[in-house]
C-alpha positions in Angstrom: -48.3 -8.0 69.4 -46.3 -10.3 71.2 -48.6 -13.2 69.8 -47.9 -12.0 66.2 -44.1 -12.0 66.4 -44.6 -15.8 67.8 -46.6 -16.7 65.0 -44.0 -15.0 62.3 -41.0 -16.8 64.4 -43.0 -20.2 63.5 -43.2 -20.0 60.1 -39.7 -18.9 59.4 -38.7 -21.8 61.1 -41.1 -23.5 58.9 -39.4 -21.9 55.4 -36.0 -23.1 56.5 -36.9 -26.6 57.3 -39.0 -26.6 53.9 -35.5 -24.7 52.3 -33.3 -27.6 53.9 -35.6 -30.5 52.8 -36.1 -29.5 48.8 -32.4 -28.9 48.8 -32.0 -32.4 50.0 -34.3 -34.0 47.6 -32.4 -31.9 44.3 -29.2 -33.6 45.6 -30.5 -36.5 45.4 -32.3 -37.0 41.8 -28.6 -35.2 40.4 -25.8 -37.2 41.9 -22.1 -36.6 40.6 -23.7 -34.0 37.9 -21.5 -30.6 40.1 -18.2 -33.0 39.1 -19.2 -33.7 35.3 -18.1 -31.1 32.7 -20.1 -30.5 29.3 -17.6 -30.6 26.3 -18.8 -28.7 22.8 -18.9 -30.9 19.4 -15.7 -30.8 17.5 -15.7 -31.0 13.9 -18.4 -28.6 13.0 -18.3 -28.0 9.1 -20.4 -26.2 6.7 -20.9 -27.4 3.5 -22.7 -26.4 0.6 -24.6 -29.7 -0.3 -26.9 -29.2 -3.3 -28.6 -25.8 -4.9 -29.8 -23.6 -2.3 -28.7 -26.6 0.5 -25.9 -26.5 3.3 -25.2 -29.6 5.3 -24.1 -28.9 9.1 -22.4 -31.3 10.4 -20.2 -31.9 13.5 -18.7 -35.0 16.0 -19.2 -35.5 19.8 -16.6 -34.2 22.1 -14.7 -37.6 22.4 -14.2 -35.9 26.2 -17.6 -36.2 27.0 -18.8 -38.4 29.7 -22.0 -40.3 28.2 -22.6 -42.7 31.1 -26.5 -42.1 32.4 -26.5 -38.9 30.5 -29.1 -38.6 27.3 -26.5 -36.0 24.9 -29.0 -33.7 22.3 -27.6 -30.4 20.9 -28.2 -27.0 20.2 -28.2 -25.1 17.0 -28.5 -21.8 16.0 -29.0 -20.3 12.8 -27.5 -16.4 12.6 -28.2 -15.7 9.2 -29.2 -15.5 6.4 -32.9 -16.5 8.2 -32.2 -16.6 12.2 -34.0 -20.0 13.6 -33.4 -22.3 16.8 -33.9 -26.2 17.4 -32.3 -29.2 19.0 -31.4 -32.5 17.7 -30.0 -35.7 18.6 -28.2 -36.1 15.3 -24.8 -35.1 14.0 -25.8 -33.3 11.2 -28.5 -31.3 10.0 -29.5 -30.0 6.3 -31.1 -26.7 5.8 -32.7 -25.0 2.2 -31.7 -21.2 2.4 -30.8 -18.9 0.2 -26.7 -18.2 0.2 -25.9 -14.9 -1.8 -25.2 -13.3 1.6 -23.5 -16.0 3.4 -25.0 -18.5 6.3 -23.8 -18.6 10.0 -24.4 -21.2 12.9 -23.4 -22.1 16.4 -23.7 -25.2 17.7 -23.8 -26.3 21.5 -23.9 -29.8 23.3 -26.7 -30.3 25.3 -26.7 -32.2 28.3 -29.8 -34.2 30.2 -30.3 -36.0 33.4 -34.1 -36.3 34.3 -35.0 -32.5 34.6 -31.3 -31.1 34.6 -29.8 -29.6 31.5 -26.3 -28.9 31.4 -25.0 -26.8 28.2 -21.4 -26.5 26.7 -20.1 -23.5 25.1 -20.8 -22.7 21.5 -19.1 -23.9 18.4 -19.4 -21.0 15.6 -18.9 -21.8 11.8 -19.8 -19.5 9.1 -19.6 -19.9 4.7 -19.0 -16.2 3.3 -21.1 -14.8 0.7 -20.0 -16.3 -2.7 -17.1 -14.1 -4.4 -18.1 -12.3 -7.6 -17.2 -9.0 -9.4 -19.1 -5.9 -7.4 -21.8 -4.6 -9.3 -22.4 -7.5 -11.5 -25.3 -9.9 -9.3 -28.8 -9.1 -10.5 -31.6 -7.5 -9.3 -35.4 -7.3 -9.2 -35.6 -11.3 -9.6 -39.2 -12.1 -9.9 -41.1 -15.4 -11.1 -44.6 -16.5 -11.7 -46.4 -20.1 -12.4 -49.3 -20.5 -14.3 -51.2 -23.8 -14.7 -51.2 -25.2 -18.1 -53.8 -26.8 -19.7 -52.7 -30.2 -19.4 -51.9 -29.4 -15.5 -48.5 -28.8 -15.5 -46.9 -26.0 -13.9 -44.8 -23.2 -16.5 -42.3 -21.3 -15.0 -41.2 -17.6 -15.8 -38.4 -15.3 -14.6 -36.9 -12.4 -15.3 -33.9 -10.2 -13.9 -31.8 -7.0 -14.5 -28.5 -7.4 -14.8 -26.2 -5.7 -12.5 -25.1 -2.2 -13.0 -21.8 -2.9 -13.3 -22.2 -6.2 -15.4 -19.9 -6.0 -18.7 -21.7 -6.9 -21.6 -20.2 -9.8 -21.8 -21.5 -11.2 -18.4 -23.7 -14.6 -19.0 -26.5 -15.2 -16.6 -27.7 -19.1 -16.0 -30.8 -19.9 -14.0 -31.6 -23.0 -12.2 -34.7 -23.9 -10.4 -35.2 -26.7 -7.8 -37.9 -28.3 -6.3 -37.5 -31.1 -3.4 -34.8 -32.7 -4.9 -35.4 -32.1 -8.6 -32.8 -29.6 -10.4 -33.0 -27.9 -13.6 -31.7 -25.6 -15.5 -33.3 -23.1 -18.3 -32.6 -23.7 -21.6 -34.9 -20.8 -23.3 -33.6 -17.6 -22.6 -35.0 -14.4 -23.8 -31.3 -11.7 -24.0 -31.4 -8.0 -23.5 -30.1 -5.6 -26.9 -25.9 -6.7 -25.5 -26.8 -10.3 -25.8 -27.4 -10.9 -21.8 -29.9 -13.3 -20.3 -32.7 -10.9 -18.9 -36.0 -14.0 -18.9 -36.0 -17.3 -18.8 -39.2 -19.5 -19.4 -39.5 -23.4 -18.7 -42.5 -24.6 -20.7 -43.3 -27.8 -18.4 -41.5 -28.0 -14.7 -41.7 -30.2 -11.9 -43.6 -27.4 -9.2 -46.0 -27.7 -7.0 -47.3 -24.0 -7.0 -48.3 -24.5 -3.1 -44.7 -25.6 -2.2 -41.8 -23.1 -2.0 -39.0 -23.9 -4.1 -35.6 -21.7 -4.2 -34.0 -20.4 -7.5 -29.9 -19.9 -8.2 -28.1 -17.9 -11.0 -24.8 -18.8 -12.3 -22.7 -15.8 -13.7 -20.0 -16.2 -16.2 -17.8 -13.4 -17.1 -16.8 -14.3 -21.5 -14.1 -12.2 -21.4 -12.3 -12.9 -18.1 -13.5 -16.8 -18.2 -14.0 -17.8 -14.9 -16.6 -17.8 -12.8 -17.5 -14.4 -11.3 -20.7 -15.2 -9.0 -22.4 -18.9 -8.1 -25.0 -18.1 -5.4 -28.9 -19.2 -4.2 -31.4 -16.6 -4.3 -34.6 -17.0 -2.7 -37.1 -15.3 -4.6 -41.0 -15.6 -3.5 -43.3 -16.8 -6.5 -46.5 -15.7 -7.5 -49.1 -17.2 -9.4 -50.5 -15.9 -12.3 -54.1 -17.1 -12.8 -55.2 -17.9 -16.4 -57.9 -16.1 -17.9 -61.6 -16.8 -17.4 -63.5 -19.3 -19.9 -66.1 -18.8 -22.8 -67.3 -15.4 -21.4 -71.0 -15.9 -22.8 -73.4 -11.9 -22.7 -76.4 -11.4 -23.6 -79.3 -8.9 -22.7 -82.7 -10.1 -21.0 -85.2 -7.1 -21.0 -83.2 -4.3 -19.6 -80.4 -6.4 -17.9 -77.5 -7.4 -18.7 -76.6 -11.1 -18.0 -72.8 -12.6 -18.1 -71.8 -15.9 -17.2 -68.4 -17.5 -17.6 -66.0 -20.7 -17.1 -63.3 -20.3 -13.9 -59.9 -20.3 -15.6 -57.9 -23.6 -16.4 -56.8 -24.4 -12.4 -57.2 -27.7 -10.4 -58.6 -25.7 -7.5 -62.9 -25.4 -7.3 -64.4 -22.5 -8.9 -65.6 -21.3 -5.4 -61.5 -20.4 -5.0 -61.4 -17.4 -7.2 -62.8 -14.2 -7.7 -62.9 -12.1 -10.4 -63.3 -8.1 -11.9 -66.0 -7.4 -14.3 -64.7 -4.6 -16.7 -67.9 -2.7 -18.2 -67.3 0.1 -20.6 -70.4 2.4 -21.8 -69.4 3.3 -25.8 -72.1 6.2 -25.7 -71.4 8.2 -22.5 -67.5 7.0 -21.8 -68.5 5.7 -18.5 -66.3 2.9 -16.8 -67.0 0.4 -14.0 -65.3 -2.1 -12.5 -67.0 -4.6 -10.3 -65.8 -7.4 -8.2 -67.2 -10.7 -8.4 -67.6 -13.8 -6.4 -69.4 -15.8 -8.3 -69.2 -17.4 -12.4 -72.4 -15.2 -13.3 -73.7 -11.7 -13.2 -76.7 -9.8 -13.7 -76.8 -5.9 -14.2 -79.6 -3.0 -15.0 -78.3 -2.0 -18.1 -79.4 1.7 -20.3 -80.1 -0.6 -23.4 -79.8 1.8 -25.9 -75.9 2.1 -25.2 -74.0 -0.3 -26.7 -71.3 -2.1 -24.0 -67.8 -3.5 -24.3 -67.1 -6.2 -21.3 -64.2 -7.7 -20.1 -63.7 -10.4 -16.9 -59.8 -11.2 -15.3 -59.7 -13.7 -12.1 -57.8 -14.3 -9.1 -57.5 -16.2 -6.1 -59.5 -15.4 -3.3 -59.3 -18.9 -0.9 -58.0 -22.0 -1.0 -54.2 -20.6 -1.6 -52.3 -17.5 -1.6 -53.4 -14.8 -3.7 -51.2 -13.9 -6.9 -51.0 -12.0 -10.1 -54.8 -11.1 -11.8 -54.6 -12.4 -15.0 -55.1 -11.2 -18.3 -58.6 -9.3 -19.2 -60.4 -11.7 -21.2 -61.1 -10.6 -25.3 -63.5 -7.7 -25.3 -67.3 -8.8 -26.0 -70.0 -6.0 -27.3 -73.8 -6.0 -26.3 -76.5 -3.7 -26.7 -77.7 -1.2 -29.6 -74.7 -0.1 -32.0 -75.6 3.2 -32.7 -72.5 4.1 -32.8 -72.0 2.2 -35.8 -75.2 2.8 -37.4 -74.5 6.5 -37.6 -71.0 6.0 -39.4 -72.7 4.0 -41.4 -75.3 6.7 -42.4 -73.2 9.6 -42.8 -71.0 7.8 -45.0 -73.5 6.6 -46.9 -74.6 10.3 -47.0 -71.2 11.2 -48.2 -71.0 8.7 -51.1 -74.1 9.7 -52.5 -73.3 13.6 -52.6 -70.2 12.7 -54.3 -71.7 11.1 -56.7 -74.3 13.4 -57.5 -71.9 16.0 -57.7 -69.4 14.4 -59.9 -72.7 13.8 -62.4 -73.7 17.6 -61.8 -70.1 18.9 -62.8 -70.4 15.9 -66.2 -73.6 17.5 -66.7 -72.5 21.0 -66.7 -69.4 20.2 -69.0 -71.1 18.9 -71.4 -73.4 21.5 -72.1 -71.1 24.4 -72.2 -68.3 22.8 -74.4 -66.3 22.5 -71.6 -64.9 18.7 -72.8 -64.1 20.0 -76.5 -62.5 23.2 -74.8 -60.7 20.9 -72.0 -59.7 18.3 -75.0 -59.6 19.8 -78.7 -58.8 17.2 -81.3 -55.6 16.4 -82.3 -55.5 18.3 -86.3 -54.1 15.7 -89.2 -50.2 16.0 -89.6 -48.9 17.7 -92.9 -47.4 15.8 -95.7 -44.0 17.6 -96.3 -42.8 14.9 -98.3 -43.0 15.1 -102.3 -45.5 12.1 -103.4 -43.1 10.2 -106.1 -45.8 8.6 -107.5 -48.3 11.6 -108.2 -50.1 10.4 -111.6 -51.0 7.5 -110.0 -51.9 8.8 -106.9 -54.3 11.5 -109.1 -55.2 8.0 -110.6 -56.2 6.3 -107.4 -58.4 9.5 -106.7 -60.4 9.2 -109.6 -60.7 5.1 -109.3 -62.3 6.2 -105.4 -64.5 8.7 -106.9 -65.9 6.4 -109.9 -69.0 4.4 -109.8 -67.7 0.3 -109.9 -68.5 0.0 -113.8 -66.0 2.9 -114.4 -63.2 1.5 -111.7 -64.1 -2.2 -114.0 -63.3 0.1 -117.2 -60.3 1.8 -116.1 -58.6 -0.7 -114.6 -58.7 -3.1 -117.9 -57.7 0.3 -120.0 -54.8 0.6 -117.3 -53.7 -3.4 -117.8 -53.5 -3.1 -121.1 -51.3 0.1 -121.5 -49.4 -1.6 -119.2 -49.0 -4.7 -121.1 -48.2 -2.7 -124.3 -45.4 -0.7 -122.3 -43.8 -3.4 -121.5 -44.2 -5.1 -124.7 -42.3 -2.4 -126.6 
């Protein structure tokens, strides 16, 4: 027992000696730094730089003592997105969106080998952008989609706030890196309002993130009511899958298509194969990996096919595009019976119609149905009516009589007139 306490006596004597000689050697690799004082940067500003962009910057504490001392600094972002880092600059940009405000704190930061000494914080802060309550819109969303000459279009839409007069104008700008734009083809709600926007051709990357920012303008009041960034995420909308070729091979059905118009490989996307039975009103839809697909088919049903696509590597996945046109295969009994009963249906018509002609005819029906019309009544005295008894006879007459009677007539005549 009495050995033990010996041995514990040692090495506390030991600990302090250890204690004394690190305390010693910390003294040494910081000398002066208890009697120097870290001062905060003065100056610190917030400024709203560019779209979506606010430029922090601030000035060393003319105060500070700079002498064998390496100065960095400390800044925190608050909100709207919280985030930490140091820097040895003055001034730092940040992209964030600004319809609720941004806040920072920034702290001198001060080095000597493995010491750091820190000042107190600077705070700044930009408040949300002023605007009428009620009027900023909602439900902002946007999709991409590659063109054909590989070019990203653009396409947004919005509702207008609740309490938005309908008079409120809406303006949207996109940026990406350092380009700026804004829309000139607006699609307006039934009040005249910007609800869409579409650029045709735009400057995107659809890998990079890029930040949107609307512009309200109250007509009536004429000032400007709201001016704010708004980041909205973006989604690709894949185009749809090419020259969709089906066909049957024995009692399969075989598809193959084109991946849609994208600079990415075809082995980035995946797509649904939409199969519709016309007979039994049976639906299926398969997931695909692959351009081609082969299926055991009933092949006396007739088929209606459709394929959309997606991404499924190479990036993040978006919107499923648009079902390709419909495409038939298989036996159309469906349209061959149609066919037939109306085929079936013109010729009993017709037959019957002949029947009923038939069946008219030899009852009288027609005569009964459509008597002729009787020979008006003359109820005018004939001025002329020895003539007329005349002209009656000359009809009746064989052609040597009508010769006879018509020289016997001239010449009474002539004699009449004579005398």
């Amino acid at each position: 027992m009495a050995i033990l306490i010996y041995h514990l006596k040692i090495m506390a004597s030991i600990m302090r000696v250890f204690l004394i000689l690190l305390w010693t050697m910390v003294q040494q690799n910081i000398p002066q730094a208890a009697g120097v004082q870290v001062f905060p940067p003065v100056n610190f500003t917030l400024t709203v730089s560019s779209l979506a962009q606010v430029l922090l910057h601030w000035e060393p504490n003319p105060n500070q003592e700079q002498k064998n001392y390496t100065i960095r600094y400390d800044v925190k972002i608050l909100s709207p997105v919280p985030e930490e880092y140091d820097t040895k600059k003055t001034h730092s940009i940040r992209t964030v969106a600004l319809h609720n405000g941004f806040s920072a704190h920034v702290r001198t930061l001060l080095l000597h080998k493995d010491l750091q000494m820190r000042s107190d914080w600077v705070k700044e802060s930009l408040p949300p952008p002023p605007g009428a309550p009620g009027t900023s819109v909602t439900n902002l969303s946007c999709v991409t989609r590659i063109t054909i000459s590989s070019t990203v279009s653009l396409h947004c839409s919005w509702l207008p706030g609740q309490g938005a007069p309908e008079d409120t104008k809406y303006s949207l700008f996109y940026r990406y890196e350092t380009y700026t734009e804004e829309c000139q083809d607006y699609i307006k709600d039934k009040w005249n309002r910007n609800t869409e926007c579409r650029f045709s051709v735009t400057h995107i990357d659809p890998e990079e993130p890029f930040f949107k920012r609307k512009k309200m303008h109250n007509v009536q009041n004429n000032f400007v009511l709201l001016k704010k960034g708004i980041d909205c995420p973006i989604k690709e909308k894949v185009n749809v899958p090419r020259n969709v070729t089906v066909f049957l091979e024995q009692n399969d059905l075989l598809a193959t298509w084109e991946k849609p118009i994208s600079p990415f490989p075809k082995e980035c996307f995946e797509y649904e194969f939409y199969l519709f039975n016309l007979k039994s009103g049976n639906k299926q839809i398969l997931k695909i990996s692959s351009n081609d697909f082969r299926l055991q088919i009933d092949v006396t049903s007739r088929y209606s096919i459709q394929i959309r696509a997606n991404h499924r590597i190479c990036r993040t996945r978006g919107f499923w595009s648009d079902w390709s046109e419909i495409t038939y295969v298989g036996q159309n009994n469906l349209d061959n019976s149609v066919t037939w009963i109306l085929t079936v249906l013109c010729v009993s018509t017709c037959c019957t119609f002949l029947l009923v002609a038939i069946i008219c005819k030899i009852n009288h029906v027609w005569s009964k149905l459509f008597p002729p019309i009787p020979t008006p009544s003359n109820k005018f005295r004939d001025p002329f009516p020895i003539d007329y008894e005349r002209a009656r006879t000359c009809t009746s007459e064989t052609e040597t009589e009508f010769s006879s009677f018509a020289e016997d007539l001239y010449c009474s005549t002539l004699d009449n007139s004579v005398f």
